[in-house]
C-alpha positions as CSV (number, residue, x, y, z in Angstrom):
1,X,-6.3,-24.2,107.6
2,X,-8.2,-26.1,105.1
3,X,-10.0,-24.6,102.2
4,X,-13.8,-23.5,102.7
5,X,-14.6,-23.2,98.9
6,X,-13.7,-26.3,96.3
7,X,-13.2,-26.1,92.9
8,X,-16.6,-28.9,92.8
9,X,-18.6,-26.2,94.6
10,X,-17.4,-23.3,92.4
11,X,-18.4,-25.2,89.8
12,X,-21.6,-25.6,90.8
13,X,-22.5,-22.3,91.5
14,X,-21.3,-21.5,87.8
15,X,-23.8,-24.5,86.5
16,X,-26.5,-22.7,88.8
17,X,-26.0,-19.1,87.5
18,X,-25.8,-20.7,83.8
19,X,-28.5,-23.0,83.6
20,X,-31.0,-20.8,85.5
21,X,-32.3,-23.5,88.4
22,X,-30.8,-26.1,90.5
23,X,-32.4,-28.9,88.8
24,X,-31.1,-28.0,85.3
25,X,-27.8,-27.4,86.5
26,X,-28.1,-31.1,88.4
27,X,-28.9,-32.0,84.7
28,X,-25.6,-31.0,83.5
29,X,-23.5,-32.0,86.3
30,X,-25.2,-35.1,86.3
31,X,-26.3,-34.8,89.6
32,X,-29.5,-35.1,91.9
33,X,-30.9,-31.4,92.5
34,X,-31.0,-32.2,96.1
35,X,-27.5,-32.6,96.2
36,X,-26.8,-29.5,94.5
37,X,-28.7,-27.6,97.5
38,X,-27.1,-29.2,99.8
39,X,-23.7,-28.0,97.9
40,X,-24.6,-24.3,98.4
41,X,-26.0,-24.7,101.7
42,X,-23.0,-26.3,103.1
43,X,-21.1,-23.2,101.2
44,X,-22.9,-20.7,102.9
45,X,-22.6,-22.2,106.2
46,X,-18.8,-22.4,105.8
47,X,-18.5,-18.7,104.6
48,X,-21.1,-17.5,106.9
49,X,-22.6,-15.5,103.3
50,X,-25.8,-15.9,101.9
51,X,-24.9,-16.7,98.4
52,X,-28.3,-16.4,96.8
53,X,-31.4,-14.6,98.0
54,X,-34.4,-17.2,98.2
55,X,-36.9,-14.6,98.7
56,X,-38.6,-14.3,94.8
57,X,-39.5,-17.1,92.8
58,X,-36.1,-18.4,92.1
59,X,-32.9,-18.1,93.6
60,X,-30.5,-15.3,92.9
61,X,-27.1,-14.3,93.6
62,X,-26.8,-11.7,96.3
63,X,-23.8,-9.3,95.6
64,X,-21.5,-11.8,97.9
65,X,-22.5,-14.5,95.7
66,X,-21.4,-12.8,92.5
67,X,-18.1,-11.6,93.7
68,X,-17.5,-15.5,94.3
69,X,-18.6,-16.4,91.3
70,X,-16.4,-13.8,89.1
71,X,-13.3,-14.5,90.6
72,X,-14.4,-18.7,91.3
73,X,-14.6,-18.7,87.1
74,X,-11.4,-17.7,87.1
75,X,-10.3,-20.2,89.4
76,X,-11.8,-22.8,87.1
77,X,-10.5,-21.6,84.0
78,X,-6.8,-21.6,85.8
79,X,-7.5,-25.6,87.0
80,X,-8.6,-26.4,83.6
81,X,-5.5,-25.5,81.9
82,X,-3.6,-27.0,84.6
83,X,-5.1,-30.0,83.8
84,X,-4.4,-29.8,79.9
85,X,-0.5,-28.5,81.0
86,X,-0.3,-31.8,83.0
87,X,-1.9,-33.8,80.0
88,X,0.3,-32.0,77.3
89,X,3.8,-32.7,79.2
90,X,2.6,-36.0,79.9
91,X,2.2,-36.9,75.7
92,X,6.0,-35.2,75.8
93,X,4.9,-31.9,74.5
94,X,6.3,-28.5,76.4
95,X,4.2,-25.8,78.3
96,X,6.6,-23.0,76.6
97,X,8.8,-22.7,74.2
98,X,11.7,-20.4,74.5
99,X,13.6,-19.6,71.3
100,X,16.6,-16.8,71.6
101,X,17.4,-15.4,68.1
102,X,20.1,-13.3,68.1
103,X,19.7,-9.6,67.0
104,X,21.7,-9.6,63.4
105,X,18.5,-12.0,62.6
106,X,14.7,-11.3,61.9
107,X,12.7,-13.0,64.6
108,X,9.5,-11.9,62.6
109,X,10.8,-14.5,59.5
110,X,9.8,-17.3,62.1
111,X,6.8,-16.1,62.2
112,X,5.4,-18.6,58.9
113,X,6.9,-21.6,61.3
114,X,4.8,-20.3,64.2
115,X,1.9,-20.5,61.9
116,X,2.3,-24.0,60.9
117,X,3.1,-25.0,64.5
118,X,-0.2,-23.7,65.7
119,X,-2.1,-26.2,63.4
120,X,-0.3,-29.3,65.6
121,X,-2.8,-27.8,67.9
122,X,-0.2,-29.3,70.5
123,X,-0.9,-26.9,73.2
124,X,2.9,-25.5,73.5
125,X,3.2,-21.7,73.4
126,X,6.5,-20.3,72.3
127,X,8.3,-17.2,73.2
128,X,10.7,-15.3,71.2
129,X,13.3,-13.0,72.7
130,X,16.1,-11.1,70.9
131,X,19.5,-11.7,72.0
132,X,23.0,-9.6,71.6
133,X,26.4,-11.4,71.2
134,X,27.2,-13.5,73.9
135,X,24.0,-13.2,75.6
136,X,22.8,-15.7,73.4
137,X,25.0,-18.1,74.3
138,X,24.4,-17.2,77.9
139,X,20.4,-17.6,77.6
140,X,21.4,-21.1,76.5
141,X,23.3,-21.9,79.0
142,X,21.2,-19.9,82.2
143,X,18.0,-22.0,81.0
144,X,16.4,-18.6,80.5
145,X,15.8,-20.3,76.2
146,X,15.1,-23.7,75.1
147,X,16.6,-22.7,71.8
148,X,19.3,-20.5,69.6
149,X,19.1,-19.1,66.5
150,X,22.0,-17.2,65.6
151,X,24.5,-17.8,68.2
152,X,27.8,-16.2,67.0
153,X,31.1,-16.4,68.6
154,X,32.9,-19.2,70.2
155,X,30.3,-21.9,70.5
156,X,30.3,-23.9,73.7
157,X,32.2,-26.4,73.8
158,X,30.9,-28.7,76.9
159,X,29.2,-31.4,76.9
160,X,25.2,-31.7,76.5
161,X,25.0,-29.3,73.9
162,X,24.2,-29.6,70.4
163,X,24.9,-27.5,67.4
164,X,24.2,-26.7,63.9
165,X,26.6,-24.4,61.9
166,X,24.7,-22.0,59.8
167,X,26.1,-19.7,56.8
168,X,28.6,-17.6,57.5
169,X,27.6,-13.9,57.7
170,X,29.8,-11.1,56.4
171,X,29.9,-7.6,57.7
172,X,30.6,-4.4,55.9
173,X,31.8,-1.0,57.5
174,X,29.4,2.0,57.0
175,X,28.9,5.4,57.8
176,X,26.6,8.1,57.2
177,X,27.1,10.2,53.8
178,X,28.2,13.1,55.6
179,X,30.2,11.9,58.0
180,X,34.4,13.0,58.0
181,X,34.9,9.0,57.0
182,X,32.6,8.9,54.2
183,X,35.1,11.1,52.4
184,X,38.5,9.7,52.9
185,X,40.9,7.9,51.1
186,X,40.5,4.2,51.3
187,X,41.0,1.9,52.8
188,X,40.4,3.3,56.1
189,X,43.4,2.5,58.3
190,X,42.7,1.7,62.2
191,X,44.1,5.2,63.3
192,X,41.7,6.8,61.5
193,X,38.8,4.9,62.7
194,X,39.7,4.9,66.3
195,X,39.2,8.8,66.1
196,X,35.8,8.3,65.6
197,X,32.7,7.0,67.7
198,X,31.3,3.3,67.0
199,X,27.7,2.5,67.5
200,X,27.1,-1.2,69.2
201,X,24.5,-3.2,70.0
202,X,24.6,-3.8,74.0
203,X,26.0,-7.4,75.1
204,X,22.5,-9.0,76.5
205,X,25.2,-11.7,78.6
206,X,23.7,-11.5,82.3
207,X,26.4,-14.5,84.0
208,X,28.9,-13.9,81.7
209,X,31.2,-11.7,80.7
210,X,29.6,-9.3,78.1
211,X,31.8,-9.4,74.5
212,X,31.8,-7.0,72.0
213,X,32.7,-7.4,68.1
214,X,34.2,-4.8,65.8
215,X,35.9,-2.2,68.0
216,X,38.4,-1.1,68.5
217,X,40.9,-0.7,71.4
218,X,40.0,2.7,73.2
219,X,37.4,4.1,70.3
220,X,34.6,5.7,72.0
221,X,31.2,4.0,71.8
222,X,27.3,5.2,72.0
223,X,25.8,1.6,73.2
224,X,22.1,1.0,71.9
225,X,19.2,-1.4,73.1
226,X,18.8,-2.7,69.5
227,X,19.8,-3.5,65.5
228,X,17.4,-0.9,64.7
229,X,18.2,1.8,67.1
230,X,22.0,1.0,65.8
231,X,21.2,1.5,62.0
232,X,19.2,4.9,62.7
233,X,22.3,6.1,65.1
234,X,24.6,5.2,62.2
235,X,22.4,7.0,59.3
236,X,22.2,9.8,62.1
237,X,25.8,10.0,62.1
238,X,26.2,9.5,65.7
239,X,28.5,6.9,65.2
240,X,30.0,4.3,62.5
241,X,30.1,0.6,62.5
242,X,29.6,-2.4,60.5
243,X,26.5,-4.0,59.5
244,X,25.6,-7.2,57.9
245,X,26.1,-7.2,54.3
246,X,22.6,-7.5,53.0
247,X,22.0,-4.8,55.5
248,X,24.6,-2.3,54.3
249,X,24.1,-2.8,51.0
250,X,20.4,-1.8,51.4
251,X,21.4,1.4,53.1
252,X,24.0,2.7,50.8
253,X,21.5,1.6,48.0
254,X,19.2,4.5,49.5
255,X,21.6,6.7,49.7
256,X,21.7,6.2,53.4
257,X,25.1,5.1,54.2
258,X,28.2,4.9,52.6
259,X,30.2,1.9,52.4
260,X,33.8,1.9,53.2
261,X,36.7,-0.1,52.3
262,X,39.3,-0.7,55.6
263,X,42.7,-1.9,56.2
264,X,41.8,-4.3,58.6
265,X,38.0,-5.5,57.8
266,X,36.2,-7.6,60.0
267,X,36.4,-11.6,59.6
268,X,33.1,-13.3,58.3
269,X,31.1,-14.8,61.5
270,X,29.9,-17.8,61.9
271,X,26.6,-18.5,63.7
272,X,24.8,-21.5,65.1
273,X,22.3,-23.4,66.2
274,X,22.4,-24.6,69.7
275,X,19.9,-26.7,72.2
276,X,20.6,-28.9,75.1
277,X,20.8,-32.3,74.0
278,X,19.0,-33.9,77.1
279,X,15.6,-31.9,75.5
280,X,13.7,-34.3,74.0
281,X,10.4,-32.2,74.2
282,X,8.5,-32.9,71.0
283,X,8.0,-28.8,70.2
284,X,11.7,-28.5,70.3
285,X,11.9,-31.6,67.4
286,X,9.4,-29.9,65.6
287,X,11.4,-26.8,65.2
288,X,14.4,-28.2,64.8
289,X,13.2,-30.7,62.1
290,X,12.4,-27.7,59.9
291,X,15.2,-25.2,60.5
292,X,17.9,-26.5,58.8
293,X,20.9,-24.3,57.7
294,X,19.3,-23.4,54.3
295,X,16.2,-22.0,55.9
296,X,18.1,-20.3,58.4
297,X,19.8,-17.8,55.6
298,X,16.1,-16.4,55.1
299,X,16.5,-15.3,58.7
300,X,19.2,-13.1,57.3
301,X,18.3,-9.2,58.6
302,X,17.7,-7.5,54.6
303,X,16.0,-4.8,56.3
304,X,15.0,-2.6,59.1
305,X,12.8,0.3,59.2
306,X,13.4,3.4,56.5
């Protein structure tokens, strides 16, 4: 069934109601007035409405002619940005952006480089999304991200990826002050800790299998949604855990947690940068141009909410 109402009508009507008259909003639309009228006429034939009421001096929108025109402006607005979407992916930028960073990081430190991104006035938006342990690795890989910051773990190892090692991260074991670890002997052997709940941040994986770092085998865990929600369970003494360093120095600083040597600590992680190497969009070179492995320390989580 073909369409009764075309963008070039709907965007006549919108001249009409702007300008006031027919033969101003010929004016704009470069157009002969006459040909405007017969526009609308031919509209309201094909709707079987009366779009404007021709009784007073000048035409006006009856009630059926406004509802046309709210929701045709819309219409227009939508066409327009199609139009600069299909201009901006044909000069190679992307529509969107999407940049995983994974949760042991501060999304909001990227923030600056967002900043100076908007001023390429390229048209791209960007979208950042926390990720947890393998799941960032699996946003990667799904196509659900353009881009990951922080991907820990084994990186992937097939073809059409490509990778940036950044700094090592090292993790320190805390608990809160008046928790039954806070008080033992050090280091804390395995046994020990096993007795005790662990708080985690929930694997984000959705096609793979989810991982998990720093437990251990048959300790009981309270799984949260977040890094924050994780440091608050651990200063609640819900649970115990390790943190980044920076992190768990800050909270034993305050008097918040306690830092514990253990007999078996766990191993520094590495983390990376990863994109598919068949992107060539120009917002993904921009980015990627500027976060080199230096810069991406500052993304190092030094704090969370007190």
């Amino acid at each position: 069934m073909p369409l009764k109402v075309s963008l070039d009508a709907l965007a006549a009507l919108d001249a009409i109601e702007r300008k006031g008259s027919f033969a101003a909003a010929a004016a704009e639309l470069h157009r002969v007035p006459s040909a405007l009228t017969y526009t609308m006429a031919r509209l309201e034939e094909d709707l079987g409405v009366k779009l404007f009421d021709r009784s007073g001096r000048r035409a006006e929108l009856t009630p059926a002619g406004r509802e046309l025109l709210d929701e045709g402006r819309s219409l227009l607005e939508m066409a327009g940005e199609m139009e600069c979407r299909v201009q901006q992916v044909a000069r190679g930028w992307e529509v969107e952006l999407r940049i995983a960073v994974d949760v042991t990081l501060r999304a909001e430190a990227l923030l600056p480089l967002v900043g100076m991104f908007d001023r390429e006035q390229s048209g791209t938006r960007v979208r950042l999304s926390y990720e947890v342990l393998g799941g960032t690795w699996d946003a990667l890989q799904s196509g659900r991200v353009d881009l990951a910051i922080g991907a820990g773990g084994e990186p992937v190892t097939q073809a059409g990826y490509s990778l940036r090692r950044m700094n090592p991260i090292q993790f320190l074991f805390a608990v809160a002050p008046g928790h039954p670890l806070a008080g033992m002997k050090e280091p804390l052997p395995p046994a020990e800790i096993r007795r005790h709940r662990a708080v985690a941040v929930g694997d984000t994986s959705r096609s793979q299998p989810a991982r998990s770092s720093g437990l251990l085998l048959g300790q009981d865990t309270l799984t949260v949604p977040d890094f924050a929600a994780k440091v608050a369970a651990q200063r609640a003494g819900l649970g115990v855990g390790y943190l980044p360093e920076a992190i768990a120095r800050e909270e034993a600083k305050a008097k918040r947690l306690v830092i514990k040597r253990v007999a078996e600590p766990k191993l520094e992680s590495f983390q990376y940068l990863a994109w598919r190497s068949a992107n060539k969009g120009k917002a993904l070179a921009w980015f990627l141009a500027r976060l080199d492995v230096a810069a991406c320390g500052g993304l190092l989580r030094s704090s969370v909410p007190a």
